[in-house]
SERO-4910 file (N, C-alpha, C, O; in steps of 0.05 Angstrom, whole numbers):
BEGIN
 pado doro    nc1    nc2    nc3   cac1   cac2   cac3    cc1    cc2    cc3    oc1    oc2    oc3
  Unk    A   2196   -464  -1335   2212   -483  -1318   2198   -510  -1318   2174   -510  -1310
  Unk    A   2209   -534  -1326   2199   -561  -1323   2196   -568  -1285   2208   -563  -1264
  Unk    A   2176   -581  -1295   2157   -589  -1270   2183   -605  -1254   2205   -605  -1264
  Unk    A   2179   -618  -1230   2190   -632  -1212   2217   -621  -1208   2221   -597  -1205
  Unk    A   2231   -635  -1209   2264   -633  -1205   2282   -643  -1224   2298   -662  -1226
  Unk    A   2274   -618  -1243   2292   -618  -1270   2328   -622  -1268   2344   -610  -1254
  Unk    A   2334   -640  -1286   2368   -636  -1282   2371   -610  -1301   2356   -598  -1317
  Unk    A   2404   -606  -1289   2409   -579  -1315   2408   -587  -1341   2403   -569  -1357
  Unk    A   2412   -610  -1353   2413   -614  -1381   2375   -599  -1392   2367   -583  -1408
  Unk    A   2361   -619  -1368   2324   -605  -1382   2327   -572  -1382   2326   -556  -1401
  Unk    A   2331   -569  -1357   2331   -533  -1363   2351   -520  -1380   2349   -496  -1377
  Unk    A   2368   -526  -1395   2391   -519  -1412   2370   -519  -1439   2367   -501  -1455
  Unk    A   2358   -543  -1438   2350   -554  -1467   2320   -540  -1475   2307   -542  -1496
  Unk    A   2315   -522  -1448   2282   -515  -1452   2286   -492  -1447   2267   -477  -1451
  Unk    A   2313   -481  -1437   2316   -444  -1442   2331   -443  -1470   2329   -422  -1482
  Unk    A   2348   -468  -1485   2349   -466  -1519   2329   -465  -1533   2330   -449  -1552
  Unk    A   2305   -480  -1530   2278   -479  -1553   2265   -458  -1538   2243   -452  -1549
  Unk    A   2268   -446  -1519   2250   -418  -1518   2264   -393  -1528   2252   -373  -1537
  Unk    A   2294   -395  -1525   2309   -384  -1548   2305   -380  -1583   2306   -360  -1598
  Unk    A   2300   -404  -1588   2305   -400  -1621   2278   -407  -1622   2274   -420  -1642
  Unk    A   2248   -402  -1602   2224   -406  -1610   2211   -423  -1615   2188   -421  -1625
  Unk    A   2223   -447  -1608   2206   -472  -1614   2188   -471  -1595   2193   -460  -1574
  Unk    A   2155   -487  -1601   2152   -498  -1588   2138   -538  -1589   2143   -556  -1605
  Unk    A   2124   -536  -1570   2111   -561  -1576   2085   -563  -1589   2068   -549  -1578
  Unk    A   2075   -579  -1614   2040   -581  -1617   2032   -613  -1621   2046   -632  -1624
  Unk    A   2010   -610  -1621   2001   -640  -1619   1979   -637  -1631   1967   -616  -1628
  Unk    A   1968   -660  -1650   1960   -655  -1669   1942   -695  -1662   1953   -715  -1654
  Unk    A   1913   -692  -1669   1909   -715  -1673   1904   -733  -1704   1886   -726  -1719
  Unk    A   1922   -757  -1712   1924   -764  -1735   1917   -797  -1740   1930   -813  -1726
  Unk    A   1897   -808  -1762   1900   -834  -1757   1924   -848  -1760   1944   -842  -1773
  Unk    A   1918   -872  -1744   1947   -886  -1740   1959   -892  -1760   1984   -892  -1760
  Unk    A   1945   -898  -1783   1955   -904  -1814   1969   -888  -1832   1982   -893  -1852
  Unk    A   1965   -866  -1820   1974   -839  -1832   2008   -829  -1820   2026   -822  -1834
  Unk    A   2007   -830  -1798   2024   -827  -1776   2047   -847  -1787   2069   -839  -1796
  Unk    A   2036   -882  -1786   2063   -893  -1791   2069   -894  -1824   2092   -899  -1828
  Unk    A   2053   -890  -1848   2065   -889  -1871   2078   -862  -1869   2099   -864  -1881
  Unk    A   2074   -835  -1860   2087   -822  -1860   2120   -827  -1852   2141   -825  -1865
  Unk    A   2113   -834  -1828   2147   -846  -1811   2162   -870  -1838   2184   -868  -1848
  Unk    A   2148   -886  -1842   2155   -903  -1858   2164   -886  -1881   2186   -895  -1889
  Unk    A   2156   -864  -1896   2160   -852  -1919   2191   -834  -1909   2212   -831  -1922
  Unk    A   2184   -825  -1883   2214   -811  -1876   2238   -817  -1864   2258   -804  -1859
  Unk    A   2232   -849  -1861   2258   -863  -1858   2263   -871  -1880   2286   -878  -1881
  Unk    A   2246   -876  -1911   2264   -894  -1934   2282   -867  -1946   2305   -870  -1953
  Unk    A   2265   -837  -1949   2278   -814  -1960   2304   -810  -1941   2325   -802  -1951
  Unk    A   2302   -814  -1919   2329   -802  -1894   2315   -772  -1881   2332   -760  -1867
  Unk    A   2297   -762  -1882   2292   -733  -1871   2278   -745  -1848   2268   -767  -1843
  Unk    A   2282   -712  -1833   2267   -722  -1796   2240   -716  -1808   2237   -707  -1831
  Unk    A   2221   -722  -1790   2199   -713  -1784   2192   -690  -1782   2174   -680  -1795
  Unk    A   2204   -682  -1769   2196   -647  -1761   2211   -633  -1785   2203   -611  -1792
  Unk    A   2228   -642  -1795   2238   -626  -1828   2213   -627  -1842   2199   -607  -1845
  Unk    A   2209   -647  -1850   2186   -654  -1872   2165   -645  -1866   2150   -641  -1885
  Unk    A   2150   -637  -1834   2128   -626  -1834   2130   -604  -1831   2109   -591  -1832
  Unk    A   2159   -588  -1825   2156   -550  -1831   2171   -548  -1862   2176   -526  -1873
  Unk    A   2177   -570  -1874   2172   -564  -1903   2154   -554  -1914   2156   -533  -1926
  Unk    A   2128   -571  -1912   2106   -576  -1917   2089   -567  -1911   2068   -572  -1923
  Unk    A   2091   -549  -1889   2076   -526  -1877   2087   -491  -1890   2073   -471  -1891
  Unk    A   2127   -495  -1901   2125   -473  -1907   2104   -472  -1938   2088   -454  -1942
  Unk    A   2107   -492  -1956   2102   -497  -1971   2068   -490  -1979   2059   -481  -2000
  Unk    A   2054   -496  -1959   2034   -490  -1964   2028   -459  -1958   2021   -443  -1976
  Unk    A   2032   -454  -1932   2035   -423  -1929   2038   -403  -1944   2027   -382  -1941
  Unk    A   2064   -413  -1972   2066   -388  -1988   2042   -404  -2007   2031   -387  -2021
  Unk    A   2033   -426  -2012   2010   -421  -2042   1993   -414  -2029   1973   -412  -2044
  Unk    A   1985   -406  -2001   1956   -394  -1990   1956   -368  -1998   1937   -357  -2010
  Unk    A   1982   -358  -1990   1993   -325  -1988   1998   -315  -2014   1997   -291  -2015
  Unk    A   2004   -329  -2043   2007   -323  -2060   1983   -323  -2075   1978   -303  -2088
  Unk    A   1963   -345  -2076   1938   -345  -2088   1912   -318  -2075   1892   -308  -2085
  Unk    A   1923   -315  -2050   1899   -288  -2037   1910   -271  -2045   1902   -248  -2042
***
């Protein structure tokens, strides 16, 4: 349950991502890194969060396939 005095849209939107399992992470990254990335995923058109669980499944199977 979100803190203070959630409207129903917050609690709607945070019993959906505990539904389909999302959650939140935070990650510390230099700033240079952060905006050429953003910069690289607005000229292609993909979100952010596409391109980084791309990129995470992506690596996952050459870990899983090389052990």
């Amino acid at each position: 349950m979100p803190k203070g005095s959630p409207n129903a849209q917050t609690i709607a939107t945070e019993k959906y991502q505990k539904k389909v399992g999302y959650i939140s992470k935070s990650y510390k990254l230099k700033r240079e890194l952060v905006e050429q990335f953003e910069d690289a995923c607005m000229r292609a058109d993909v979100s952010q969060a596409g391109k980084i669980s791309e990129l995470m499944k992506s690596f996952i199977e050459e870990v899983n396939t090389t052990k």
